[in-house]
Structure formats: C-alpha cells, structure tokens
N, C-alpha and C positions, 0 to 999 in steps of 0.2 A: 524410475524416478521416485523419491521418496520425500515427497513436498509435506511439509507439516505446517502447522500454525506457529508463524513467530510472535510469541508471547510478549516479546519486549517490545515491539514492533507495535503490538497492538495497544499495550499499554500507553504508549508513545502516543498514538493516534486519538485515545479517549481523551489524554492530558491536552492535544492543542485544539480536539472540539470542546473542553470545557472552558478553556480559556478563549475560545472566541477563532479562535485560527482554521477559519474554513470556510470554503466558498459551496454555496449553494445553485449549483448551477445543477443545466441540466442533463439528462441521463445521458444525452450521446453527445456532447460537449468535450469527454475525454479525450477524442484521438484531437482534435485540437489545443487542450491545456494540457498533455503528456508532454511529460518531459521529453525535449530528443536525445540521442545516443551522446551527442556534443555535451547537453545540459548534464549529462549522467555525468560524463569523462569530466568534465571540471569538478562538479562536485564532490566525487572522489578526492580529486587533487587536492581538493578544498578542505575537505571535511575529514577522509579517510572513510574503509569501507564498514565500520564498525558506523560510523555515520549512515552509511547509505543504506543498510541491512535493514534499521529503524525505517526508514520507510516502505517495506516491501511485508504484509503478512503472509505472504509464502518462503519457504526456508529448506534447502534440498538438502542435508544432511551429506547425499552420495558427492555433491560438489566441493572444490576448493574454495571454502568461504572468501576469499580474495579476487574472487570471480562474478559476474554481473548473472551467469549461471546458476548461482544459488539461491538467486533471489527473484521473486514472482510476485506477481498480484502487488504492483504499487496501487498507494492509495492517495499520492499528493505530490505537489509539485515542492518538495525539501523547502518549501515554507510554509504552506497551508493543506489540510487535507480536504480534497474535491470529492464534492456527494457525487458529481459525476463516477471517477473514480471506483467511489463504494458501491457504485450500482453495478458498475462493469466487470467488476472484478467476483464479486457476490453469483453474478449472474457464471461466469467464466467456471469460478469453484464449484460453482455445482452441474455443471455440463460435464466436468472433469471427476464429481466423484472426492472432490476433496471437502467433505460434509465440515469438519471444524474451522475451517478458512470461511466458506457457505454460512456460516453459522453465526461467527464471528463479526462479519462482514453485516450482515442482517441487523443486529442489536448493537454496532457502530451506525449503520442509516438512521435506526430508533433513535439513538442519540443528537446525532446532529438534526432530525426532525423536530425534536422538541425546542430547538433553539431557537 
C-alpha cells in the first residue's frame, strides 16, 4: 500500500480551522462523531468523490480513486474538522510508519490549538 499525504486535503482542512469550522472535542470522542459507512455512501452521492478525497489526508495511489480504498486517515465529519479525529488519526500515522500524514496531522492539532 502506497499511502501518501493528500496535499489538497490538508490544505482543505487548515482553510475550515481558520475559518472557525471545528469542533474541539475530545481525543477518543472520534469513534462516536465518525462518520458511518451510510454518512460516507450519501455524501458521495451528494458531493461526488473528488469531494470526499478533501476530507481524508491519506491517499493510496495503488487504488481506484473512485474507491472509499483510497482514502485513509479522515479528519471531519464533511462539515467541520474534529481535534478528536486529528489526534486519532496522527496517533494511527505514525504506528503505521506513514511519518508525513504523522507530521501533518501534528501542526493541524497546533493549529486548531491556538484557536
């Protein structure tokens, strides 16, 4: 598997914590505010997957980007991004070795910290 940092993704994510779109909850709060596999399947239908990729900053290259496969490490519920989320997925990246998602993830908490 060839997971990388999606770059638009993250970009994505800094723009709705600077403008305010983020819930500060707390670190193991995610598997409660994650989205379920239902909230996925609509918002595809909704949005399309070029939409849904923006919220994942994992990205497998080896996948059919039209695939819920290609996409890893959410960091929001496709309306606001959850510090829960960034802690979990931060913490995930780097069990896993994926040091730039790790990396990423870390000075996104930095941010919404200062908020």
């Amino acid at each position: 598997m060839a997971t990388r940092l999606n770059e638009t993704a993250l970009r994505h994510a800094r723009s709705l914590v600077r403008d305010g779109k983020v819930v500060r909850d707390e670190r193991d709060d995610w598997s409660e505010h994650a989205p379920s596999a239902d909230d996925e399947n609509r918002f595809i239908e909704r949005e399309g997957w070029t939409e849904f990729r923006h919220w994942h900053l994992g990205i497998d290259d080896d996948e059919d980007e039209d695939t819920k496969g290609a996409y890893s490490f959410p960091y929001g519920d496709f309306g606001k991004v959850h510090r829960c989320a960034v802690v979990s997925l931060e913490s995930r990246a780097g069990q896993y070795d994926h040091d730039d998602i790790r990396d990423a993830a870390k000075k996104l908490l930095e941010l919404i910290d200062q908020g």
